[in-house]
C-alpha positions as CSV (number, residue, x, y, z in Angstrom):
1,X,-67.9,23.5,152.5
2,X,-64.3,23.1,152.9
3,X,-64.5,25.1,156.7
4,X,-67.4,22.2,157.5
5,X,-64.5,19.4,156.1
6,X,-62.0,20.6,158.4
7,X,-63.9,20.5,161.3
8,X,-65.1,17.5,160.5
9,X,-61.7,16.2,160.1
10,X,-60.7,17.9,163.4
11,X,-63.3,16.5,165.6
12,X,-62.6,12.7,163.6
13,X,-59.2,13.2,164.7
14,X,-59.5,14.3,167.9
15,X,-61.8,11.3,168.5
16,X,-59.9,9.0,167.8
17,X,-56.8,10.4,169.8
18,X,-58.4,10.9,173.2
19,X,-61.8,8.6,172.4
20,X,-62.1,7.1,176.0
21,X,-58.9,8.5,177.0
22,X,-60.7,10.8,180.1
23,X,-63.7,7.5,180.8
24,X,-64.5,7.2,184.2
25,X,-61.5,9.5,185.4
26,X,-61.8,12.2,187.9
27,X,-60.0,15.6,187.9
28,X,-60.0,17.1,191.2
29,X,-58.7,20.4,193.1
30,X,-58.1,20.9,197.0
31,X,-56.7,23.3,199.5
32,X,-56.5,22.4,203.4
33,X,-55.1,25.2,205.8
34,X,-54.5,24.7,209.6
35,X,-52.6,25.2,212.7
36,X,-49.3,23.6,212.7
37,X,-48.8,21.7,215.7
38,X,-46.5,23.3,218.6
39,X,-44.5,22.3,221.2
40,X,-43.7,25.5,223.2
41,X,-43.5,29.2,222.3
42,X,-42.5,28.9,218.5
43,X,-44.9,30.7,216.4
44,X,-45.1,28.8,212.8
45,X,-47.2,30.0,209.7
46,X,-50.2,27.6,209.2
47,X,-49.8,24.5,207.8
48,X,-51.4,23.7,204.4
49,X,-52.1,22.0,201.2
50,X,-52.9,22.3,198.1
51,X,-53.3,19.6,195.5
52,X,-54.1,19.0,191.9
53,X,-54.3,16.0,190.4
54,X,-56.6,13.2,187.4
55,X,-56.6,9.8,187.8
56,X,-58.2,6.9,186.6
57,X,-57.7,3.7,188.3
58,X,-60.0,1.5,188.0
59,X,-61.3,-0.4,191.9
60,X,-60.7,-3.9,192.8
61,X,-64.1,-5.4,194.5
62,X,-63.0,-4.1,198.4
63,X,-62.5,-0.7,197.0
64,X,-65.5,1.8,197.4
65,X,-65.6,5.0,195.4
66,X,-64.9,8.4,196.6
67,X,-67.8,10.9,196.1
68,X,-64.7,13.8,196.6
69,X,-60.9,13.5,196.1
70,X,-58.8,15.9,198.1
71,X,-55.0,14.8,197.0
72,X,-54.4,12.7,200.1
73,X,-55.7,10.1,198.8
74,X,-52.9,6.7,198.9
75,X,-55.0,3.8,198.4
76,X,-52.2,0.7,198.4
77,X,-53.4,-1.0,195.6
78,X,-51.9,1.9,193.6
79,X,-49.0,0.5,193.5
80,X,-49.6,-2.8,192.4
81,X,-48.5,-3.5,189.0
82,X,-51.7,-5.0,188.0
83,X,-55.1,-3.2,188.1
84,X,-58.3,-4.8,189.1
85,X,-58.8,-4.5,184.3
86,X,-56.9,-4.3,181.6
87,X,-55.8,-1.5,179.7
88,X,-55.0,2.4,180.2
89,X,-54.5,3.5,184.1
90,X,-53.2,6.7,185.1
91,X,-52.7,9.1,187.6
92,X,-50.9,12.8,187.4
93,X,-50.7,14.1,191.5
94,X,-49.0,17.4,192.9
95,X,-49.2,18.7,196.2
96,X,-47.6,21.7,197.2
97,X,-47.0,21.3,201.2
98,X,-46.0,23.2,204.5
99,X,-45.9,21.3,207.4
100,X,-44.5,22.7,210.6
101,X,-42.5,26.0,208.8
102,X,-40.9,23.2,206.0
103,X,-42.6,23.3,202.7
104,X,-42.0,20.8,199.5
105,X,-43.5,19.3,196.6
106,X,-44.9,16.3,196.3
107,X,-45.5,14.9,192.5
108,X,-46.1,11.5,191.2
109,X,-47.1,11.1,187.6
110,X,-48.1,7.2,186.5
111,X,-49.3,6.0,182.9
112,X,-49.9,2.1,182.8
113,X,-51.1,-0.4,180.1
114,X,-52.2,-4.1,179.9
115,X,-53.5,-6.7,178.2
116,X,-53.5,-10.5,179.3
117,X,-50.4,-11.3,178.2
118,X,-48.2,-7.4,178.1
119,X,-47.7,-4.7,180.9
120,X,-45.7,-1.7,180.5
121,X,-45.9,1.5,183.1
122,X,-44.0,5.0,182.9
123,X,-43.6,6.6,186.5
124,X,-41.9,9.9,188.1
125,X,-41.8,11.1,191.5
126,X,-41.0,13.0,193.1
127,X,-41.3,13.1,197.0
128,X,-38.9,16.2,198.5
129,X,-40.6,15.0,201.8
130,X,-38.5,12.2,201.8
131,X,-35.7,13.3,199.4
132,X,-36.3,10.7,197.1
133,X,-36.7,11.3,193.3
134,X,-37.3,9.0,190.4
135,X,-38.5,8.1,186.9
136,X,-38.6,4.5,185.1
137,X,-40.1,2.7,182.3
138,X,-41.3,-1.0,183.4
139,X,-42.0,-3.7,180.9
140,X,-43.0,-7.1,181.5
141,X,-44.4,-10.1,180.4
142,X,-47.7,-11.6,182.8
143,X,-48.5,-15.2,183.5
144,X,-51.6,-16.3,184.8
145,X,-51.3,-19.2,187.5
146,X,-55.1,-19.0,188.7
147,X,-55.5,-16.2,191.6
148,X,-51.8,-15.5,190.7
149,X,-50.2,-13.4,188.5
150,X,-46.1,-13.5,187.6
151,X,-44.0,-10.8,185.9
152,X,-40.3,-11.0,184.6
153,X,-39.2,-8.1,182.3
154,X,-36.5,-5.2,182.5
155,X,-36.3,-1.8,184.1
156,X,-34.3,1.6,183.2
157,X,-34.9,3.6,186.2
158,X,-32.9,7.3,186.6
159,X,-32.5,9.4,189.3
160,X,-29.9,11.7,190.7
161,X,-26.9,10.4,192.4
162,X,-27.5,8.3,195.4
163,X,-25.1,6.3,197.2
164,X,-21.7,8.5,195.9
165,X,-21.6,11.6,198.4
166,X,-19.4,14.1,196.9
167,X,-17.2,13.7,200.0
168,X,-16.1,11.0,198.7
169,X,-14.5,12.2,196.3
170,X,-12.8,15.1,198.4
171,X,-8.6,14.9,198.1
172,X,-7.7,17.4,200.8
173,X,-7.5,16.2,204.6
174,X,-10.7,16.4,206.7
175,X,-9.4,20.0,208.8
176,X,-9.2,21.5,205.0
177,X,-13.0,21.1,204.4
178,X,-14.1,22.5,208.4
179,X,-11.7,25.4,207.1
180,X,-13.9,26.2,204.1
181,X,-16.8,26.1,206.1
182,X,-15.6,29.1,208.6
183,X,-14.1,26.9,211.2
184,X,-10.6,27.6,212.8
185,X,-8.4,26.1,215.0
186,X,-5.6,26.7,217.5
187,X,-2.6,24.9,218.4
188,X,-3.2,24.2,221.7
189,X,0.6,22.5,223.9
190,X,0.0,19.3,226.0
191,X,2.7,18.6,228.5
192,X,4.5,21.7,228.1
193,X,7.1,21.0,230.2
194,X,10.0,23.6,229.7
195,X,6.6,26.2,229.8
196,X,7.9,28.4,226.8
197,X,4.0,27.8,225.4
198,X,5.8,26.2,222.1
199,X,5.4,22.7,220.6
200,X,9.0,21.2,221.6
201,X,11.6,18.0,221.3
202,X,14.5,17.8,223.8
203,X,16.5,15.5,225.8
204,X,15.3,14.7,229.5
205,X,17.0,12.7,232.0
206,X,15.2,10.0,233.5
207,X,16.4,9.2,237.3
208,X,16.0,5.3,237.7
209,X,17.9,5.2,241.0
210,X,17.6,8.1,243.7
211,X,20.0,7.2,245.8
212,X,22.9,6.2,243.1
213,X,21.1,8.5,240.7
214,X,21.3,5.6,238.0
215,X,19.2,6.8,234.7
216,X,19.2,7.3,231.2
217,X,18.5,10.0,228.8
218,X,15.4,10.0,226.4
219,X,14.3,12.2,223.7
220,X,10.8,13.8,224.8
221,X,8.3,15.2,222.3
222,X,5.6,17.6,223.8
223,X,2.1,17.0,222.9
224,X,-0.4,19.3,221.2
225,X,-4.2,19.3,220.4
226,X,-6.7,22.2,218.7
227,X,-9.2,24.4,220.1
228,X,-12.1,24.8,217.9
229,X,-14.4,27.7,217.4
230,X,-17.0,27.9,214.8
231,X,-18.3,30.7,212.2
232,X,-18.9,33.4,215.0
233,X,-16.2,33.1,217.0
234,X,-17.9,30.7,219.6
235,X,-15.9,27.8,221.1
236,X,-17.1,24.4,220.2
237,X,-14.8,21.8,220.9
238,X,-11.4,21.3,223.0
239,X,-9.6,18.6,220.6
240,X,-9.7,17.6,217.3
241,X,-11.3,14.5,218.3
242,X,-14.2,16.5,220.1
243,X,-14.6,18.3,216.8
244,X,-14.7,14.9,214.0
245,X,-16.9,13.3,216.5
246,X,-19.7,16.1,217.0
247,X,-18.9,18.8,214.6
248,X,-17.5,17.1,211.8
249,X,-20.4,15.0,210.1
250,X,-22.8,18.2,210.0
251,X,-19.9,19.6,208.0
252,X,-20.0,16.6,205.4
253,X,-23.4,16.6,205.2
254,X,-23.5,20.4,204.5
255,X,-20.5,19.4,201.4
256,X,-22.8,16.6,200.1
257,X,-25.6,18.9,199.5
258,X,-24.1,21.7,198.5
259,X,-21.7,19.8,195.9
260,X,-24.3,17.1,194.5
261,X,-23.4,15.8,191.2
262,X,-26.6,17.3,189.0
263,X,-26.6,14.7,186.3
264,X,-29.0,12.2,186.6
265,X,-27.6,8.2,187.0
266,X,-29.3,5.4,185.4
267,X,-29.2,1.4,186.2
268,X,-30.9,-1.3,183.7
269,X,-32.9,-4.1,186.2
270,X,-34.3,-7.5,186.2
271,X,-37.7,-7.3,187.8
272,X,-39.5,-9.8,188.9
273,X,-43.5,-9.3,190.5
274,X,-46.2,-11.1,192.1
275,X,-49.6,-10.2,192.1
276,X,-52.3,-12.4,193.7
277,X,-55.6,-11.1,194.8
278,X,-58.7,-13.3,196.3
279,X,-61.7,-12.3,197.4
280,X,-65.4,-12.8,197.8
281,X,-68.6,-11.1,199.9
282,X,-67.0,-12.5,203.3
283,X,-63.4,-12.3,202.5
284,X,-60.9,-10.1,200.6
285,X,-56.7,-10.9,200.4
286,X,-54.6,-8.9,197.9
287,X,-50.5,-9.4,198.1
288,X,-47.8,-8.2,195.2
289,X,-44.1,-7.4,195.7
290,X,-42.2,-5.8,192.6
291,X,-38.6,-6.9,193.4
292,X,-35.2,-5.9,191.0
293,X,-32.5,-8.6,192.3
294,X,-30.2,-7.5,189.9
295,X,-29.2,-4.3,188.3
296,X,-26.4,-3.3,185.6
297,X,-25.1,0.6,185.9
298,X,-25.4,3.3,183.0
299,X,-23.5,5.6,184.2
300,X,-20.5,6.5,186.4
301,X,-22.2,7.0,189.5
302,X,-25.2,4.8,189.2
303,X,-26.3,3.6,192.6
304,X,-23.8,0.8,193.8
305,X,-26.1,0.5,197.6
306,X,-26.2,-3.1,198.6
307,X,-29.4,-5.1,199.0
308,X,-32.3,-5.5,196.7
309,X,-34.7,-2.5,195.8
310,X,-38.4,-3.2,196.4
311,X,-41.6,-2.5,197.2
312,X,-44.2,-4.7,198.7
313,X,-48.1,-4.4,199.6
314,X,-50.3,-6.3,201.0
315,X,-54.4,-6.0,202.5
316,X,-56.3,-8.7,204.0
317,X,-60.4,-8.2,205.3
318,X,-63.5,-9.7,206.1
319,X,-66.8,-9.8,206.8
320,X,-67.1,-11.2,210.7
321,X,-71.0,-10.7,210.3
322,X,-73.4,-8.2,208.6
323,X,-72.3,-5.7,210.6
324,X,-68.3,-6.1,211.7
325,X,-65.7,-5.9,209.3
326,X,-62.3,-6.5,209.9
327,X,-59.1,-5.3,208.0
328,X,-55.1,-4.9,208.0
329,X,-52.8,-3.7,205.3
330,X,-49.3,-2.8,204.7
331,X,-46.9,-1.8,202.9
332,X,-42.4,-1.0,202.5
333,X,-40.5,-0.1,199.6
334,X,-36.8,0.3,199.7
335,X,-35.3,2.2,197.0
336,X,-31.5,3.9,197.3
337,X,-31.2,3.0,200.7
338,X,-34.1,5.8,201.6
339,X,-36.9,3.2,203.4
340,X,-40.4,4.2,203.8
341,X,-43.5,1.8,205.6
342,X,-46.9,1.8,206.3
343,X,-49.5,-0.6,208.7
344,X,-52.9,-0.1,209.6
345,X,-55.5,-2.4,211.1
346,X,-58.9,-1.8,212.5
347,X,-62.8,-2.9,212.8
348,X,-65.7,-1.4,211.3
349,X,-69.0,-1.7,212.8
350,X,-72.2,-1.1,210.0
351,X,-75.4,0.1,211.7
């Protein structure tokens, strides 16, 4: 009797924790595996993907549903704050990628809740495709204004620094750094008029007149330069200007990721969204934008970029006839300076 309670109890609470929580989602595994594409002689390992991922996220009337999800899936209207219903939205995404002999992985994890009047999402990603990695907590308050919908409420968003490369911080002068990095230079003479091969300041005569031999005397100061060669003993540039022009920035950018600060940043934002979607059987429009015009750091090296962060979507189709469709959609986001877009257009024809 008290085993049968227990169980009972167990399956009651169980219920009630994940009653509905799996409705209408869809768990799905995929692998694709193919020849990269190549430009000559280089031999690559095949391409492929691998993805694993649940969602549930509900479909706005232009949406049709997929019979099979393979992890590629992007539709825009993903990122619209608003769903086409209220109340819980998800999706939990990981590919594991190689494309072209580079291989990364791509994660995006989304929770999302609404009623008519609240909205509050929880997001990380995590795109290594595009270096870009993030995780916030959104919470707003809707209004309804017919077909539109408006949302004002704050955002903690972290990350890891961006904006504050550790050169930045580097105190020794620019030669110091190629040094560390297995550069070396040589003093190189310019103008080495006395020809001892030395770097050298003496007095020289300078004949104004040749006939009186009129002049003056002057204090001349030979020139030098440096010869650069890099790791392996191979020459690579024939002044120091050569070098800071094509050597130097591949050295920074080798010192920015090898010295990145690991603590994530943080920045508290005002964000402000708008969400309007119309449609009918011959006609479909659906615009947001979720835009943060003002943030307040956390921490020391919170991101300090200029310009507004962003994202912005928007689809527009119809129904020409019973048989031609026509559609266009876009999207850009803008977040730490890293941009990303998206357009498409095209016509369907129904037989």
């Amino acid at each position: 009797m008290l085993y049968a309670r227990t169980i009972c109890n167990l399956v009651a609470y169980v219920g009630l924790l994940f009653g509905g929580l799996f409705d209408n989602s869809t768990l799905y595994v995929s692998g694709t595996v193919g020849t990269p594409y190549i430009n000559g002689k280089v031999e690559l390992e095949d391409d492929y993907k691998y993805s694993i991922g649940l969602r549930k996220i509900a479909l706005f009337p232009y949406q049709s549903s997929k019979k099979f999800y393979k992890g590629e899936e992007n539709a825009l209207s993903d990122n619209a704050l608003f769903g086409a219903v209220d109340g819980l939205e998800y999706l939990f995404s990981a590919s594991s990628v190689r494309n072209r002999g580079h291989e990364y992985l791509d994660q995006e994890y989304w929770l999302k809740w609404s009623n008519n009047r609240f909205i509050t999402k929880f997001k990380y990603l995590n795109k290594e495709s595009r270096d870009l990695e993030l995780a916030y907590i959104d919470t707003r308050a809707k209004f309804s204004l017919g077909p539109v919908f408006l949302s004002l409420g704050t955002n903690i968003m972290g990350h890891p620094v961006y904006g504050h490369p550790a050169y930045q911080d580097y105190e020794e002068p620019w030669w110091e750094l190629a040094y560390e990095y297995g550069y070396v230079d040589y003093l190189v003479p310019l103008n080495d008029l006395n020809e001892n091969e030395e770097i050298d300041a003496y007095w020289i005569w300078i004949e104004t007149d040749a006939e009186t031999l009129e002049g003056y005397w002057t204090m001349y100061y030979e020139e030098s330069d440096y010869y650069w060669e890099d790791p392996d003993g191979n020459p690579v540039a024939y002044s120091d200007a050569e070098f800071h022009e094509y050597h130097m920035p591949g050295v920074i950018e080798q010192y920015n990721e090898d010295n990145k600060v690991q603590e994530w940043q943080a920045e508290a934002n005002i964000v402000i969204g708008i969400d309007c979607y119309l449609g009918g059987e011959k006609f479909y429009s659906h615009f947001w934008v979720n835009a943060f015009p003002y943030s307040a750091g956390l921490t020391e090296k919170s991101y300090e970029g200029d310009g507004i962060q962003y994202d912005v979507g928007t689809l527009v189709g119809a129904n020409l006839s019973e048989h031609i469709g026509v559609f266009i959609e876009g999207s850009k986001l803008n977040y730490y300076g890293r941009e990303e877009h998206n357009v498409s257009l095209g016509v369907n024809y129904r037989f």
